[in-house]
C-alpha positions as CSV (number, residue, x, y, z in Angstrom):
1,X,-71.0,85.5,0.4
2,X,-73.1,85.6,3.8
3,X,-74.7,88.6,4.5
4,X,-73.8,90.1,7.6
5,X,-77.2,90.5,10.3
6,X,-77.9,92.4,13.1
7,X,-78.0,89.7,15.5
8,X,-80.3,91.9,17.8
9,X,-82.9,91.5,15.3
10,X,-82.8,87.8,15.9
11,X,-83.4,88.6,19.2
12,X,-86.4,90.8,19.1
13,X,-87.7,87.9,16.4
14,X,-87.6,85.0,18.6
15,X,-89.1,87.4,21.7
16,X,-91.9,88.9,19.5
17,X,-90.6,92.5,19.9
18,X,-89.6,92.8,16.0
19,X,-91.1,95.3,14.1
20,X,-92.7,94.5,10.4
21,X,-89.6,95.4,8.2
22,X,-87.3,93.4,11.1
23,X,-89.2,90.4,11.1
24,X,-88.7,89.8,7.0
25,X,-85.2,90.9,7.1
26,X,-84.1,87.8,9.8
27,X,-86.8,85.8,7.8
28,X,-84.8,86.2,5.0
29,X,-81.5,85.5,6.1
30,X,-83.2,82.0,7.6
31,X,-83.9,81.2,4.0
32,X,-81.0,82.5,2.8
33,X,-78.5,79.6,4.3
34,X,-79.6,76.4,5.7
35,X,-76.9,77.0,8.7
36,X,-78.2,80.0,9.6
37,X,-81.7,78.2,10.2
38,X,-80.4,75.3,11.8
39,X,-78.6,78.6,14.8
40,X,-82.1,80.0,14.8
41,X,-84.1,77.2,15.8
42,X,-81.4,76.3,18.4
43,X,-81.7,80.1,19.7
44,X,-85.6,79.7,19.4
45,X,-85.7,76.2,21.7
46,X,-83.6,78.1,24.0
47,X,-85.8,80.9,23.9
48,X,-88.8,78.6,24.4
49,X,-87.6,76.7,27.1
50,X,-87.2,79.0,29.5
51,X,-90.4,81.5,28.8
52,X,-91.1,80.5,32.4
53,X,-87.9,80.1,34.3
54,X,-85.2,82.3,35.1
55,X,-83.0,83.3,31.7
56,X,-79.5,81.9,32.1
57,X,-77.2,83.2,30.0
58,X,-74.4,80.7,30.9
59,X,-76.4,77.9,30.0
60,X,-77.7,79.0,26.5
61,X,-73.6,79.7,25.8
62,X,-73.0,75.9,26.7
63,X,-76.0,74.4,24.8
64,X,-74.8,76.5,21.1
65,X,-70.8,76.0,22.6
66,X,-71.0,72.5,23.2
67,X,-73.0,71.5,19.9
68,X,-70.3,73.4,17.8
69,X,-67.9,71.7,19.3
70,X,-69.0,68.6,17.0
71,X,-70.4,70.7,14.2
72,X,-67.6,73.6,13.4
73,X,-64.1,74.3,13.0
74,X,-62.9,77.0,15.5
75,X,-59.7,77.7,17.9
76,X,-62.3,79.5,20.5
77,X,-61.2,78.9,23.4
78,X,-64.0,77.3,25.7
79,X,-63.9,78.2,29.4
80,X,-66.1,76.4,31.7
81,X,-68.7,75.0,29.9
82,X,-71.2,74.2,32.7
83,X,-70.7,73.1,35.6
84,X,-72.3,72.7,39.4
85,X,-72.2,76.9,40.6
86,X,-74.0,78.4,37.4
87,X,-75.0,81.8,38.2
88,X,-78.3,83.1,37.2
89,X,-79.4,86.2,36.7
90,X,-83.3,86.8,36.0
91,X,-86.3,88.7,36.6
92,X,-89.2,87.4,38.6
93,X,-91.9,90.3,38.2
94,X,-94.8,89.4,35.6
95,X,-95.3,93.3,34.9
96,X,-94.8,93.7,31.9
97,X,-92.7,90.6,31.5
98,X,-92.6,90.0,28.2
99,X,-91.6,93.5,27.4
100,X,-88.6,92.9,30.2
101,X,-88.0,89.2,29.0
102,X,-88.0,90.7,25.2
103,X,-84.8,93.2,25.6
104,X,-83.2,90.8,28.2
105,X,-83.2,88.1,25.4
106,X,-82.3,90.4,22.5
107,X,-79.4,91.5,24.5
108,X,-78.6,87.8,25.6
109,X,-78.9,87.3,22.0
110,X,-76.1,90.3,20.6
111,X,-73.3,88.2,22.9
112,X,-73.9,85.1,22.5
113,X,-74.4,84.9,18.6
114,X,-71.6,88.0,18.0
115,X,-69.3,84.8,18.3
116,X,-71.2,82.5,16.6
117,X,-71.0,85.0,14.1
118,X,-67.3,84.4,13.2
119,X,-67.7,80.7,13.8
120,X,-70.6,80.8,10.8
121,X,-68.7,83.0,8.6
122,X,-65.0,81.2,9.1
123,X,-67.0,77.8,6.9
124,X,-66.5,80.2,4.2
125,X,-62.9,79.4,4.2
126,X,-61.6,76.7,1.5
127,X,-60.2,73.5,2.7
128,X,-56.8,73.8,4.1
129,X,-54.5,70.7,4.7
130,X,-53.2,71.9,7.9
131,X,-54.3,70.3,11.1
132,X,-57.3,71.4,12.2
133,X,-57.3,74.1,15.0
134,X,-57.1,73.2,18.4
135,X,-60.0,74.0,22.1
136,X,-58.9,73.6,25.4
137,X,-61.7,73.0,27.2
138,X,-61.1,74.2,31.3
139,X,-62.6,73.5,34.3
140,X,-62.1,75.9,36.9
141,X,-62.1,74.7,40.6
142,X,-65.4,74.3,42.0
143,X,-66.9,73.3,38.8
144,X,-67.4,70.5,36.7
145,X,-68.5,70.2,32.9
146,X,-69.9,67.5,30.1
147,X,-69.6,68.2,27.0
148,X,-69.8,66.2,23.6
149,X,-66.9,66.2,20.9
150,X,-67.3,65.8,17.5
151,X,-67.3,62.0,17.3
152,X,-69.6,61.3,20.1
153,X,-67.6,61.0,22.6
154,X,-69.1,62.4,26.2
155,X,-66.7,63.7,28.6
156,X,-67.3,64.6,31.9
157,X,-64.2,67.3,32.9
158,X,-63.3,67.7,37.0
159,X,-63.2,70.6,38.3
160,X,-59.3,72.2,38.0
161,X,-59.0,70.4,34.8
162,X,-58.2,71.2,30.8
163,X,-58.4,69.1,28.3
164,X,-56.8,70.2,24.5
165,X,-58.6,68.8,21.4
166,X,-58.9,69.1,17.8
167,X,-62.4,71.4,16.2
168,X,-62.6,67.7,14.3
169,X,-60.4,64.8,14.3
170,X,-58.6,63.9,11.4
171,X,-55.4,61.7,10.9
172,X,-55.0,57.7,11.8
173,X,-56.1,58.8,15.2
174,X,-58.9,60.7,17.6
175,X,-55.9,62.4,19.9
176,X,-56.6,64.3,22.7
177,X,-54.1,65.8,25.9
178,X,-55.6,65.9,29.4
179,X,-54.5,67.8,32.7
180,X,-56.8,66.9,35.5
181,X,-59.1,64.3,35.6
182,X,-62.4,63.3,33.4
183,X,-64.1,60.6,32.2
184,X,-64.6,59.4,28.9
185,X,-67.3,57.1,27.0
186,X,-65.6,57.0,23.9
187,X,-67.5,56.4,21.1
188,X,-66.7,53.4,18.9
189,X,-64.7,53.8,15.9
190,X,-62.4,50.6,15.0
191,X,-61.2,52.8,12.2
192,X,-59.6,55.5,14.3
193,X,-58.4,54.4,17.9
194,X,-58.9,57.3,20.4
195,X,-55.4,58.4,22.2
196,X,-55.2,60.6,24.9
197,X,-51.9,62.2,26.3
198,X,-51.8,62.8,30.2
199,X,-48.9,63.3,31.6
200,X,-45.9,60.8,31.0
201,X,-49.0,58.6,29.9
202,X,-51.2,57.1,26.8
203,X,-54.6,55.8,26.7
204,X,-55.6,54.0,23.7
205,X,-59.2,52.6,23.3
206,X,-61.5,51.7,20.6
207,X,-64.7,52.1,22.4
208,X,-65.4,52.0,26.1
209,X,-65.5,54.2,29.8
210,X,-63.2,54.6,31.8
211,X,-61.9,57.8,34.5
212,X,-58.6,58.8,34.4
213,X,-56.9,61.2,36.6
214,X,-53.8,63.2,35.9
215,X,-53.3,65.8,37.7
216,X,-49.7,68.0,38.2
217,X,-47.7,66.7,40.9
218,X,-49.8,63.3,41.6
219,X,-49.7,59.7,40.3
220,X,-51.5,58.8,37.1
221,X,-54.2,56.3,37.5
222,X,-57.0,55.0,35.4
223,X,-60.2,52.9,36.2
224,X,-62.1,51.4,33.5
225,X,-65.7,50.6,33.6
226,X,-66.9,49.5,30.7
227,X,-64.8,47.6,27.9
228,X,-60.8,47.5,27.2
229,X,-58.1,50.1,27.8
230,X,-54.4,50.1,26.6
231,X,-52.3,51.9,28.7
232,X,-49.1,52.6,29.9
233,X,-46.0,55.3,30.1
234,X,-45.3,57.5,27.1
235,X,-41.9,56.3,26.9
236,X,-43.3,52.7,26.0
237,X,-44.0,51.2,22.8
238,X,-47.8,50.4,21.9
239,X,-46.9,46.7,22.8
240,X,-45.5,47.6,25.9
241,X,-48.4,48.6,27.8
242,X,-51.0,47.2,29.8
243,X,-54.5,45.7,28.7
244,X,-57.4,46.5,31.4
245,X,-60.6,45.9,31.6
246,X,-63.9,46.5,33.2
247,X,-63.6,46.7,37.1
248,X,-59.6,47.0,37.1
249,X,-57.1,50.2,38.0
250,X,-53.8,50.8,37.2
251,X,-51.6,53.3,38.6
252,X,-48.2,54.7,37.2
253,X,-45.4,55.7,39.4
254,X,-43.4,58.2,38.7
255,X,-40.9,55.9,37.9
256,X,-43.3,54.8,35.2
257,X,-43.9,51.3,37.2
258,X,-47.4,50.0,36.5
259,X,-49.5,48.7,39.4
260,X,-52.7,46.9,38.8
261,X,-55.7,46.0,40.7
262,X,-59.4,44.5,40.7
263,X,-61.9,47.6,42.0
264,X,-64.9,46.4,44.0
265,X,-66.2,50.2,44.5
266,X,-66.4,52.2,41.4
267,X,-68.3,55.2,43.1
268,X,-65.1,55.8,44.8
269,X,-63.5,57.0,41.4
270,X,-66.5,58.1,39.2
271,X,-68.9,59.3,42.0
272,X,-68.0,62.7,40.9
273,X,-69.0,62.7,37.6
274,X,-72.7,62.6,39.5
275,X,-71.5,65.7,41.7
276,X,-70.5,62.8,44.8
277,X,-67.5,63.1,47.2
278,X,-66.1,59.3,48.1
279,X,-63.5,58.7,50.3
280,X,-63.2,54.7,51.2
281,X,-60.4,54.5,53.7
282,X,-58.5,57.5,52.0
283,X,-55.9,59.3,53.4
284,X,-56.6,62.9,55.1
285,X,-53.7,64.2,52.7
286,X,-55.7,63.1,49.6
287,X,-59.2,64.2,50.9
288,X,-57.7,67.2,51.3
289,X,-56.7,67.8,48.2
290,X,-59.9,66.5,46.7
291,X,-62.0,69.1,48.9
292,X,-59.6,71.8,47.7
293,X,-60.5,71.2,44.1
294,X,-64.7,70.6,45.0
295,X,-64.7,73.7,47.1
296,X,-62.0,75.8,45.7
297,X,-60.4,76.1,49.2
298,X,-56.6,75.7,50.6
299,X,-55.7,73.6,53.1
300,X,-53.2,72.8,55.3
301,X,-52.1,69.5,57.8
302,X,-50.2,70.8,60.2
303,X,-48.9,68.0,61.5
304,X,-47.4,65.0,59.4
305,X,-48.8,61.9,61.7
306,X,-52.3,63.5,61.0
307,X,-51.8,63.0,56.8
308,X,-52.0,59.3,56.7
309,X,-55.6,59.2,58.7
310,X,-58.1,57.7,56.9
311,X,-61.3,58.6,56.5
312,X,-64.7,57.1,54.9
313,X,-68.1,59.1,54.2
314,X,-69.8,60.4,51.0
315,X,-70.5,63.5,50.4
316,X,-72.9,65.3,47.6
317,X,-74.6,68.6,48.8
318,X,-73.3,69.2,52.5
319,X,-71.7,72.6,52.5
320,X,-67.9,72.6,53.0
321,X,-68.3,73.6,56.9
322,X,-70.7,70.1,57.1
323,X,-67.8,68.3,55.6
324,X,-65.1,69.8,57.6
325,X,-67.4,69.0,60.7
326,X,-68.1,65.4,59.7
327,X,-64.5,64.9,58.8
328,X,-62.7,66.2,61.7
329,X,-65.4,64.1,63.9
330,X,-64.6,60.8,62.2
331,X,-60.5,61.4,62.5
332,X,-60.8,62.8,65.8
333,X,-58.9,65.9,65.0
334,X,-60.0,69.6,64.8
335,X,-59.8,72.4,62.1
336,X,-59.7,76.1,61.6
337,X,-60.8,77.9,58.8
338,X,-60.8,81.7,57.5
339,X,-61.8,82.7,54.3
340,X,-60.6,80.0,51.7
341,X,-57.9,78.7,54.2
342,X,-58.5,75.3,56.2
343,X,-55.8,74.3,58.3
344,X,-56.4,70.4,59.8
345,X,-54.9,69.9,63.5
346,X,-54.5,68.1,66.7
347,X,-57.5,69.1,69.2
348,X,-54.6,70.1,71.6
349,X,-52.8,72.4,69.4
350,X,-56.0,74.1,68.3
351,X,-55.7,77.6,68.3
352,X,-56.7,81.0,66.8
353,X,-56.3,81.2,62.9
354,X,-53.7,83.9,61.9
């Protein structure tokens, strides 16, 4: 049975505040379990790394979260792993900073590990036959997130996106559900094909990368960019659907009618997954939408001539005001915003936002 530890002697450990008495007790529950040393030197590079930056909590979560994703068996439910607006909180004062830096990581230490805890203690439990327990991974608006699961794969998740998978795949297949949009490089396994379930869609693949989006109340589209990619509606047999490969799209109705096409400009669909805005000749009313999800904003066309306007520019780090300005510019229209509310209109009708 694992003995139960004080996780904030850990803390004081790894940040040289631990008394005598302290310092044998964690060194002895190290030795005791070669899990338990395998979390300490993960806390301890942590600990390490940032000695001279600022001490984000957020990001030592996602570094331990997204390695037990692949390594243990848990339903936690993981909530924005990382993503571009990480807040930081730290000190910047070298009075006494490793005094300061000592208690800040010990306490860092006493919520991050409390739930590792349980996640440590639950591989105690015998071998069950049921399915293994299910994460949904979600990615708020403004955010994205990458993460590894625990086959390899890397998946980069959109921002206002979930995906729903397994602690550990098991079974004939590597199945996973998607609302949103990511992208996958799936890691090869001709043993167990990966499947994932978006929407009235499948997506079977050995090996390969591809981006596919499949979000509530829009078309579901895929673009592959490495390999070969089965898919189709999920009404449809495996035989039934559609072969892709590298450089190709394909686009289901929501009549479930497959449309396919050769892609000369990738950026334009996986620009994001490098924190880039795209828009080749794209509609206003799908920019808009795609800003609302970047910038976590709501907007509004007020007039229905104005939707199908196209525009082209990339975007990366411009501020949404820089964007609004460039877009508007290109389209020739104006815009009025207040708060989290954009509203796109004619330069004559412009008025005062209410």
């Amino acid at each position: 049975m694992k003995k139960e530890i004080p996780w904030d002697k850990v803390g004081k450990y790894i940040s040289g505040e631990a008394s005598s008495k302290q310092r044998k007790e964690v060194e002895a529950w190290i030795e005791a379990d070669p899990d338990h040393a395998e979390l300490f030197e993960e806390l301890k590079d942590i600990w390490e790394s940032k000695q001279e930056e600022e001490w984000d909590v957020d990001l030592a979560w996602e570094n331990i979260s997204g390695k037990l994703i692949g390594d243990r068996e848990t339903s936690l439910r993981l909530v924005n792993l990382s993503g571009d607006q990480v807040k930081k909180t730290g000190y910047s004062s070298k009075t006494n900073r490793n005094k300061i830096w000592g208690y800040r990581v010990a306490v860092s230490l006493i919520l991050i590990v409390g739930v590792l805890l349980t996640l440590i203690l639950s591989l105690e439990q015998p071998t069950s036959e049921e399915p293994p327990a299910m994460q949904e991974l979600i990615v708020e608006r403004g955010q994205r997130s990458q993460f590894k699961l625990s086959d390899g794969t890397q998946v980069w998740l959109n921002s206002d996106s979930r995906l729903e998978v397994p602690a550990r795949f098991s079974g004939d297949f590597r199945e996973v559900h998607l609302e949103g949009e990511a992208f996958f490089d799936v890691a090869e396994n001709p043993d167990k094909p990966f499947l994932i379930h978006a929407r009235e869609s499948f997506t079977k693949v050995l090996g390969t990368q591809f981006n596919l989006q499949a979000y509530p109340g829009e078309q579901v589209q895929i673009v592959v960019k490495e390999g070969r990619v089965a898919f189709g509606g999920s009404h449809q047999m495996e035989d039934e659907s559609s072969e892709l490969v590298k450089n190709q799209r394909a686009v289901l109705s929501d009549t479930n009618h497959l449309t396919i096409n050769e892609v000369n400009d990738l950026e334009r669909y996986i620009g994001w997954t490098e924190g880039r805005l795209v828009f080749r000749d794209t509609p206003l009313k799908e920019v808009a939408k795609k800003l609302e999800r970047r910038y976590d904003i709501e907007c509004t066309i007020e007039e229905l001539a104005l939707e199908d306007r196209t525009v082209t520019a990339t975007f990366k780090k411009e501020s949404i005001i820089e964007v609004l300005e460039i877009i508007t510019l290109s389209v020739g229209i104006s815009y009025e915003k207040d708060k989290q509310y954009v509203r796109f209109l004619n330069k004559e009708s412009k008025q005062v936002f209410n």
